[in-house]
FIVEXSE-853551 format. One record per atom (N, C-alpha, C, CB): residue number from 1; x, y, z; atom name; residue in one letter. Coordinates in steps of 0.2 Angstrom, whole numbers, plus 5000, padded with zeros to 4 digits. Glycine has a CB too. Example, Ala and Ser with C-alpha at 12.3 -4.5 7.8 and 13.67 -1.06 7.14 Angstrom:
BEGIN
1/5066/4972/5039/N/A
1/5062/4978/5039/CA/A
1/5066/4984/5039/C/A
1/5057/4978/5045/CB/A
2/5064/4989/5035/N/S
2/5068/4995/5036/CA/S
2/5064/5000/5039/C/S
2/5070/4997/5029/CB/S
//
This chain:
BEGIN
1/5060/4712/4992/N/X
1/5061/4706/4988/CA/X
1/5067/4702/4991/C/X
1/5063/4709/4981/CB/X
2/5073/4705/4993/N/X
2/5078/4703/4997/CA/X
2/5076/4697/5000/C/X
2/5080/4707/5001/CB/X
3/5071/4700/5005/N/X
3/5070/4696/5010/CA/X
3/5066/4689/5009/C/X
3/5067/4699/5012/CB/X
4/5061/4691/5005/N/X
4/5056/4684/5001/CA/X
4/5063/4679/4999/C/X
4/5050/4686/4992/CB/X
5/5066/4681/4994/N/X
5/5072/4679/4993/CA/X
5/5076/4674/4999/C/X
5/5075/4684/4992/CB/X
6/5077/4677/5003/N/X
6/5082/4674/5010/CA/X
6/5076/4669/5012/C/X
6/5086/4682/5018/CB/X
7/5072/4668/5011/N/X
7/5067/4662/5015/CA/X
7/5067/4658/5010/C/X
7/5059/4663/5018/CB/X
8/5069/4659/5003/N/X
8/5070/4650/5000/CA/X
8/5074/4646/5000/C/X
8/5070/4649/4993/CB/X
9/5073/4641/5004/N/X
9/5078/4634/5006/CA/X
9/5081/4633/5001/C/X
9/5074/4627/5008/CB/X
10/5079/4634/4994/N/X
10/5084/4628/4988/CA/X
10/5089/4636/4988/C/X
10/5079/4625/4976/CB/X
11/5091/4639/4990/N/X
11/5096/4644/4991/CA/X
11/5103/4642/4992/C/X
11/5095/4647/4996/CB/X
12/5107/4643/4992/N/X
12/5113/4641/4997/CA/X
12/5112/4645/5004/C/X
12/5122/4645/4993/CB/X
13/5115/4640/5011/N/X
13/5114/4646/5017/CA/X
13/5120/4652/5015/C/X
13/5115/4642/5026/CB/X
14/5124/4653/5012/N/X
14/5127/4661/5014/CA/X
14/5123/4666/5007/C/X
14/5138/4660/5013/CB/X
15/5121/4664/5002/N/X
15/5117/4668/4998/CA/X
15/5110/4670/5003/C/X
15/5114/4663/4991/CB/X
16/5107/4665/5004/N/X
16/5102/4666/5012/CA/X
16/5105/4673/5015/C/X
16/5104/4657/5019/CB/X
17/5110/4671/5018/N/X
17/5112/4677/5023/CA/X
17/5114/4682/5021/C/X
17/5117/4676/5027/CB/X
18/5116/4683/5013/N/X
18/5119/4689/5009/CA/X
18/5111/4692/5011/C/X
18/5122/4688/5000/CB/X
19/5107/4689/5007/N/X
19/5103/4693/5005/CA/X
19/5098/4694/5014/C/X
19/5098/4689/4998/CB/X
20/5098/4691/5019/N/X
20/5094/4693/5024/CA/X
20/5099/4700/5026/C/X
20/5094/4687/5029/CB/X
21/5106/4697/5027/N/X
21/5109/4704/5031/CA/X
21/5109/4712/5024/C/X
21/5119/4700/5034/CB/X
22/5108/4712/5018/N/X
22/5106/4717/5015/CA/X
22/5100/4719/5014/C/X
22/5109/4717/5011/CB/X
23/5095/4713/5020/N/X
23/5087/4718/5018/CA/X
23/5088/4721/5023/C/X
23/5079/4715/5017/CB/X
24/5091/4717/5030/N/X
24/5091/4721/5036/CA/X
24/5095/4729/5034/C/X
24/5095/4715/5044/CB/X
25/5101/4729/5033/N/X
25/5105/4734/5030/CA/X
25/5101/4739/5028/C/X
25/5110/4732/5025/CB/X
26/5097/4736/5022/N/X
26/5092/4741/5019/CA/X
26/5086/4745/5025/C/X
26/5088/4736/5015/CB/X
27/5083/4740/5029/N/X
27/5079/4743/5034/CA/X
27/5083/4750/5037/C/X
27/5076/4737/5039/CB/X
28/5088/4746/5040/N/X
28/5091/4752/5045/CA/X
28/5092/4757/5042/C/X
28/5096/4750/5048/CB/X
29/5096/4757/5037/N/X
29/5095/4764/5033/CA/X
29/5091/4768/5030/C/X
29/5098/4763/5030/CB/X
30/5084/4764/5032/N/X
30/5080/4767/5029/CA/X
30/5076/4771/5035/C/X
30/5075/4763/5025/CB/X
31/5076/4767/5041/N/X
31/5073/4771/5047/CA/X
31/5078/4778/5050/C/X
31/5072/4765/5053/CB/X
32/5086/4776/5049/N/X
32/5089/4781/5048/CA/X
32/5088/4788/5047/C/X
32/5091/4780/5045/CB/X
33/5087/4788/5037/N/X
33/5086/4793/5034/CA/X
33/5079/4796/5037/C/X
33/5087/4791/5027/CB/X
34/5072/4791/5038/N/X
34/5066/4791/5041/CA/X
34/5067/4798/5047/C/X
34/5065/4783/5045/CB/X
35/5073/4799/5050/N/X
35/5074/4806/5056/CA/X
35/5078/4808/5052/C/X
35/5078/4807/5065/CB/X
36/5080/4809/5045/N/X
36/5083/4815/5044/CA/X
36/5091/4814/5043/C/X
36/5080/4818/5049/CB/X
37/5092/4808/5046/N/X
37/5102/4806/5046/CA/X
37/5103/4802/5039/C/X
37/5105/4798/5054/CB/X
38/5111/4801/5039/N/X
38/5113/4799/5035/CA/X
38/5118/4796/5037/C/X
38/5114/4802/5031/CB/X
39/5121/4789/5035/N/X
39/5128/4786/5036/CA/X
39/5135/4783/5033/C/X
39/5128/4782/5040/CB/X
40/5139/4785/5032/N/X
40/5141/4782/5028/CA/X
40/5147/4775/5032/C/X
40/5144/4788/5024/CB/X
41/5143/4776/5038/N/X
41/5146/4770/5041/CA/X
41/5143/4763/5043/C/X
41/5149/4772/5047/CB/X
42/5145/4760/5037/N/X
42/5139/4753/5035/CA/X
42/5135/4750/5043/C/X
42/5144/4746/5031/CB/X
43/5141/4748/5046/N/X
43/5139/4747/5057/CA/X
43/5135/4752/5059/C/X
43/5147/4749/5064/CB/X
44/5135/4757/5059/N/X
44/5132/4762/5062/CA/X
44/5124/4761/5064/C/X
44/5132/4767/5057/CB/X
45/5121/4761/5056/N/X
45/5115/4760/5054/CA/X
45/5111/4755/5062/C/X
45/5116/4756/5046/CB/X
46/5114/4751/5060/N/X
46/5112/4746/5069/CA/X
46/5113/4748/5073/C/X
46/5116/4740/5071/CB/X
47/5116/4750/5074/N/X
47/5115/4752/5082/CA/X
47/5114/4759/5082/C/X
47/5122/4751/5088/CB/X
48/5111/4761/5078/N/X
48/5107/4767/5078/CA/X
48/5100/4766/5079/C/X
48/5107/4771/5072/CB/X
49/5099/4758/5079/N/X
49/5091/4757/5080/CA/X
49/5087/4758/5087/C/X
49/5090/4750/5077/CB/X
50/5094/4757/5091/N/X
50/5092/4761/5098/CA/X
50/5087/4767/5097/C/X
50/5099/4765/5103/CB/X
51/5089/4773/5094/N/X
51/5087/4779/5094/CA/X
51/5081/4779/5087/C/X
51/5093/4784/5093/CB/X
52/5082/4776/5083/N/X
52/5078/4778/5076/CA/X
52/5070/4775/5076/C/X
52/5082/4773/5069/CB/X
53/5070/4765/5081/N/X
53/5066/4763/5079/CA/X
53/5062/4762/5089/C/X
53/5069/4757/5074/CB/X
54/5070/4763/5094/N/X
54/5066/4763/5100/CA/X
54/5069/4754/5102/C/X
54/5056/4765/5098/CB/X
55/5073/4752/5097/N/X
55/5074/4746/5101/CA/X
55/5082/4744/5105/C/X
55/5073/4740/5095/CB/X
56/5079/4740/5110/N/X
56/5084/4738/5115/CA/X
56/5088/4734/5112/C/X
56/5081/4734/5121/CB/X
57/5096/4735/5114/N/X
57/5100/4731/5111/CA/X
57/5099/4725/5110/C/X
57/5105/4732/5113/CB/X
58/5096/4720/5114/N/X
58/5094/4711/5113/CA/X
58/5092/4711/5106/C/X
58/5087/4707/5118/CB/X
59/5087/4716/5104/N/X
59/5084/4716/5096/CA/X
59/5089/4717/5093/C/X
59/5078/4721/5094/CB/X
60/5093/4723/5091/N/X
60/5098/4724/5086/CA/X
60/5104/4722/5086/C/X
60/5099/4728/5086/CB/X
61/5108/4716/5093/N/X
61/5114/4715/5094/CA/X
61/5113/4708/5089/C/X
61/5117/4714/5103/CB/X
62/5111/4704/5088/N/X
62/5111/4700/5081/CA/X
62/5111/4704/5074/C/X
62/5104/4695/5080/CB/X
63/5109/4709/5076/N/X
63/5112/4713/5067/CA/X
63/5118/4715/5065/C/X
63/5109/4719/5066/CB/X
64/5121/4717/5073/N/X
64/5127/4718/5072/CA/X
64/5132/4714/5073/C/X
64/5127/4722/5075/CB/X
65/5129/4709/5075/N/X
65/5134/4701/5075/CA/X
65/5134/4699/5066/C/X
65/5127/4693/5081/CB/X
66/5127/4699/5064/N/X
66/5127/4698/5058/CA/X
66/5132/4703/5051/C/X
66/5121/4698/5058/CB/X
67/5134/4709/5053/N/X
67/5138/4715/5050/CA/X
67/5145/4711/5050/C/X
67/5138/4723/5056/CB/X
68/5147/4709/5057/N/X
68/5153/4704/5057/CA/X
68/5155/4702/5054/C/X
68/5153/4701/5059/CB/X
69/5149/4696/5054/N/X
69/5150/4689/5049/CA/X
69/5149/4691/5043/C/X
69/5145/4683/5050/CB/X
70/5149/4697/5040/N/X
70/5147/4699/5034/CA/X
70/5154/4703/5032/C/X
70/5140/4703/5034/CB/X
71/5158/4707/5037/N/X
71/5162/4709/5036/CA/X
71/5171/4703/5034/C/X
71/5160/4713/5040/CB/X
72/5168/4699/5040/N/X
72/5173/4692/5038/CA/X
72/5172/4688/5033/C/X
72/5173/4686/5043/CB/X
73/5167/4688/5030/N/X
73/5165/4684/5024/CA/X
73/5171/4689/5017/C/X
73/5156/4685/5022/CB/X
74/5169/4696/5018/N/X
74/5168/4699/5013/CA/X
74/5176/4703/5013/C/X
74/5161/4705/5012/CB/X
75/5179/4703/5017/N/X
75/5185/4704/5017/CA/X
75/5191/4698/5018/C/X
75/5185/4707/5022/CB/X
76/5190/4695/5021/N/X
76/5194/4688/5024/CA/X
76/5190/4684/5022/C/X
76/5196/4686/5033/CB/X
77/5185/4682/5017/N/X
77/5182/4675/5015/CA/X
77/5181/4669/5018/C/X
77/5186/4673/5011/CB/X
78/5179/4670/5023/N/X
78/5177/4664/5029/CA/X
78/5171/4668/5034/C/X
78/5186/4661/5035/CB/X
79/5167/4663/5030/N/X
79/5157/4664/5032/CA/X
79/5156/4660/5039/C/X
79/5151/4659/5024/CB/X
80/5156/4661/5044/N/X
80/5153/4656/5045/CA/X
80/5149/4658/5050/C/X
80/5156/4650/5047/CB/X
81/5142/4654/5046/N/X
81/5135/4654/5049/CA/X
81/5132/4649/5048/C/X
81/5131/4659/5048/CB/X
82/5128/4648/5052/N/X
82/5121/4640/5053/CA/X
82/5116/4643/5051/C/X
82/5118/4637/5063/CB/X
83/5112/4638/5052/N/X
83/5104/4637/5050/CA/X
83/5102/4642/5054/C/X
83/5099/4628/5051/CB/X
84/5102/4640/5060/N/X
84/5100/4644/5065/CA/X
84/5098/4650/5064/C/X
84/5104/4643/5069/CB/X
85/5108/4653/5063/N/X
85/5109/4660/5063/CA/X
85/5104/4663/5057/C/X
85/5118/4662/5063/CB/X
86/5105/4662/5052/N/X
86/5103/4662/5045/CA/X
86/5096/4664/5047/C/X
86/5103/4656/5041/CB/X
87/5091/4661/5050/N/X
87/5085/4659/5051/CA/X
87/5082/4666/5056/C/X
87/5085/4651/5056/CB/X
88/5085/4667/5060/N/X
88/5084/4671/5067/CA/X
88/5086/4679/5062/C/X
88/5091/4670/5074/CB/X
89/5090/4678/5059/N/X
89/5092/4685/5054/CA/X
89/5086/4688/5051/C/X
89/5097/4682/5048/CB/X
90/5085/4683/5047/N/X
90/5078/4684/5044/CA/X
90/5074/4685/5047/C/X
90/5076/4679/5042/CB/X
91/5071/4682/5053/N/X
91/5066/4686/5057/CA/X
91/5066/4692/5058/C/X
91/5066/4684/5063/CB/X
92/5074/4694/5062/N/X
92/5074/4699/5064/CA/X
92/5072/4706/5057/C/X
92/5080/4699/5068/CB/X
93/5076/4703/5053/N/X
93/5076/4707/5047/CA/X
93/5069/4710/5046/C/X
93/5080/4703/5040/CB/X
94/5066/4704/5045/N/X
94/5057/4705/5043/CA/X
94/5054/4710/5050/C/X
94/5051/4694/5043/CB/X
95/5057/4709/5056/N/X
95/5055/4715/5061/CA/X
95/5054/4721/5060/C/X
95/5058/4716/5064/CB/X
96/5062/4724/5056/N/X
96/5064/4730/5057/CA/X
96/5061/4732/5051/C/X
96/5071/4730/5059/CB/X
97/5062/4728/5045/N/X
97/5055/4731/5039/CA/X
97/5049/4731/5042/C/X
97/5053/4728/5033/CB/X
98/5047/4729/5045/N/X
98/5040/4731/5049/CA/X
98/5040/4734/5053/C/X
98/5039/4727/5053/CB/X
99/5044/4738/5056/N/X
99/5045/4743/5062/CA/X
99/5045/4749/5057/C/X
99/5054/4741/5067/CB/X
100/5049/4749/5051/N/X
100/5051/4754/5047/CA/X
100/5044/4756/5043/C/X
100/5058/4752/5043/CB/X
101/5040/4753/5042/N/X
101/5036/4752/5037/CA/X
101/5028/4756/5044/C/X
101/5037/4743/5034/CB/X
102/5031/4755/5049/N/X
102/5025/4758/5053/CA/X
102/5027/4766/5055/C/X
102/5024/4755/5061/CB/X
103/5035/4767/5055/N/X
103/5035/4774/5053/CA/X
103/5029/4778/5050/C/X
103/5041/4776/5048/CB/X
104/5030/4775/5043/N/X
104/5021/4780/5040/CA/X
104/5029/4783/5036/C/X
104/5015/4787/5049/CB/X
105/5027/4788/5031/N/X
105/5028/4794/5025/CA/X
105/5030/4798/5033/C/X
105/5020/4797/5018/CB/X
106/5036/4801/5030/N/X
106/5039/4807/5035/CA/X
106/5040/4813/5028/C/X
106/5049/4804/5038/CB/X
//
């Protein structure tokens, strides 16, 4: 739902990006728990995807770029992200629920 969400234009872009970078957040932790882990280190989750989902950092290093920009927003109040970034987020995000979702039932 997140996600459908983060692809409506009449959005604001940083609601856009809230909700893209907490479905990606969502995935990762889901492919995570998927082997059996748990984290309580919100970063983590991303660059665990090396191991969880099998992907090369090019794929997950915008997630973790996006953790950033999420973590400057939400601490220090200063967002800044583009169409672009916003857009690519989303992609990637709709990936890695896709990736997570071929796992299958563990």
């Amino acid at each position: 739902m997140r996600l459908h969400d983060a692809r409506q234009a009449t959005l604001s872009l940083e609601s856009r990006f809230d909700l893209a970078y907490n479905a990606a957040h969502a995935g990762a932790l889901a492919a995570l728990r998927a082997h059996g882990y748990r984290s309580e280190n919100r970063y983590l989750v991303f660059q665990c995807l090396e191991h969880t989902l099998g992907w090369k950092p090019v794929q997950w290093l915008l997630l973790d770029q996006a953790h950033k920009k999420r973590n400057l927003a939400e601490y220090e109040g200063d967002l800044d992200v583009t169409h672009g970034f916003v857009e690519e987020l989303i992609e990637h995000a709709a990936s890695l629920i896709a990736a997570v979702q071929a796992l299958g039932p563990r």
